[in-house]
N, C-alpha and C positions, 0 to 999 in steps of 0.2 A: 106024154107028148114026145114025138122024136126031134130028132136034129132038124137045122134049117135044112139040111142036105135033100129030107124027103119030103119038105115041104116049097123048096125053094121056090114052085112055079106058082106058091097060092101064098098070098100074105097074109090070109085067118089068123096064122099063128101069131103074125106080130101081136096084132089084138089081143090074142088068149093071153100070150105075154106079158104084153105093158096092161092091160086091162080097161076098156070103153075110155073109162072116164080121166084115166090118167092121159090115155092118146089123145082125147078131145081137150083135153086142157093143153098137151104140149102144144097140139095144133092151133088152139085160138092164140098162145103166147104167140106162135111163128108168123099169125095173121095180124094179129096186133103190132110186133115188131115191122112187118113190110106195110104196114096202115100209118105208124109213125115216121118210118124213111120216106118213104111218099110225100107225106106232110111238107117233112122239114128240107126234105130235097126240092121239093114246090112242084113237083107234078102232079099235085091233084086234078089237073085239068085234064092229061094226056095219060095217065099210069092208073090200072087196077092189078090188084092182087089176084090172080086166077084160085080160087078153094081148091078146086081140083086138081090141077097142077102142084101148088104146095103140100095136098093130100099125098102125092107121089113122093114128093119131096122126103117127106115127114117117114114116108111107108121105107123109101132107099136107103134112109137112114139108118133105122131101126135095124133094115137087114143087113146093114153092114156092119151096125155097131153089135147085133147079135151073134154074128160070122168072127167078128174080132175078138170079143170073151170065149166063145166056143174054143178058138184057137190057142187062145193063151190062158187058159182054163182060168180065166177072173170073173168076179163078182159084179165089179165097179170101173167104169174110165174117168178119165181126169177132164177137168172142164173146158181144156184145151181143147182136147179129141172131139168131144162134144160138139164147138165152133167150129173148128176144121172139117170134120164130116159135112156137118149143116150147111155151113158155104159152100163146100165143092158141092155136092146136091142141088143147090138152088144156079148153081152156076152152069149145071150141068141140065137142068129139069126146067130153066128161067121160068118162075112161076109170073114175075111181074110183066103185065103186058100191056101193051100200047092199046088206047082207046080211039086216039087221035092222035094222027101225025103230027111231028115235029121235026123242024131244020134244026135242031142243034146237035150237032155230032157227037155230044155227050151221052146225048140219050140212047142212040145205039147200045150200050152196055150198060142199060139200067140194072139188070140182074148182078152185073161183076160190080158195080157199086153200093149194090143193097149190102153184098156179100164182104167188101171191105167196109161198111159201113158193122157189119156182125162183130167184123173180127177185129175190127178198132174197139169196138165198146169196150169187149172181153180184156184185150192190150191194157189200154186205159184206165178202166175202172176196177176191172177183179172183183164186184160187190164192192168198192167204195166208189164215192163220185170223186174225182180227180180232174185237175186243169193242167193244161200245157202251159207253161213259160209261156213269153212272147219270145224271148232268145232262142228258143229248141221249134218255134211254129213253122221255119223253112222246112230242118230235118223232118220234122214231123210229114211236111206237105209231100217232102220227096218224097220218106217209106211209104205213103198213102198212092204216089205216084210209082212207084215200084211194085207193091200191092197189085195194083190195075192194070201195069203191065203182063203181069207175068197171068192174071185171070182170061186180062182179052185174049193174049197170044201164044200162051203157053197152054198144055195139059195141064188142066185143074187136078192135082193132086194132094188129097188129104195130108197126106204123110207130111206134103212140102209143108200145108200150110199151118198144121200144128208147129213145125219147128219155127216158123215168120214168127208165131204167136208167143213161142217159146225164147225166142231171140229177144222179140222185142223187149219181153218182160225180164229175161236178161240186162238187158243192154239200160234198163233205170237201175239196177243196181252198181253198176259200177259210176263211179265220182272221177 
């Protein structure tokens, strides 16, 4: 098989790649993950998950995480990158779509909250379950409001949001 380079305009390759059943599982985790934001965000009344759209999402992903070991001739990316690619994707691709209207001005950026909703798990948990202080739950509210700034109004950039992700996880080790 060649490069993305001669393949870029067809994404078969990603397929041949990650292999059926590995994509259909990352995918159901991604459809899972936006099925439980949903939930606990309480949009089940007004919010579905688009398949097809997160299919893109899932496909954008792969071709740029494949484009990015190509380059830096790696095997493996870090679980960072991972989150960071994933949300700029969805932020960029908004798979989550409105079924019914709603007046709450929050809802406009359902996708940029799915996506800080990603990249807090990641922050947060690392694979353990982890709580916030009550004393740190302002700070916390702000970088989660800062987060959502920079998604709504800014160019969604991977690069940026691996280092948010890197920061933050930074910024528990120091006392």
């Amino acid at each position: 098989m060649g490069s993305y380079r001669e393949t870029e305009r067809d994404y078969r390759y990603i397929l041949e790649k990650v292999g059926p059943e590995k994509f259909r599982e990352r995918l159901d985790e991604m459809l899972d993950s936006a099925n439980l934001y949903i939930k606990e965000a309480g949009y089940e009344k007004h919010v579905v998950c688009n398949e097809r759209i997160m299919l893109n999402v899932l496909l954008d992903y792969y071709a740029d995480i494949f484009r990015l070991k190509e380059f830096h001739d790696i095997q493996y990316v870090r679980t960072e990158k991972i989150f960071a690619y994933t949300a700029a994707w969805i932020v960029k691709r908004k798979p989550l779509q409105f079924i019914h209207d709603t007046d709450e001005e929050k809802d406009i950026f359902v996708n940029e909250r799915f996506a800080v909703f990603l990249l807090l798990n990641e922050c947060l948990l690392c694979g353990e379950k982890r709580f916030v202080a009550k004393e740190n739950k302002q700070k916390l509210d702000e970088y989660i409001d800062l987060l959502l700034y920079y998604l709504k109004y800014r160019e969604c950039n991977p690069q940026v949001l691996e280092l948010a992700i890197e920061s933050f996880k930074m910024g528990t080790l120091v006392e």
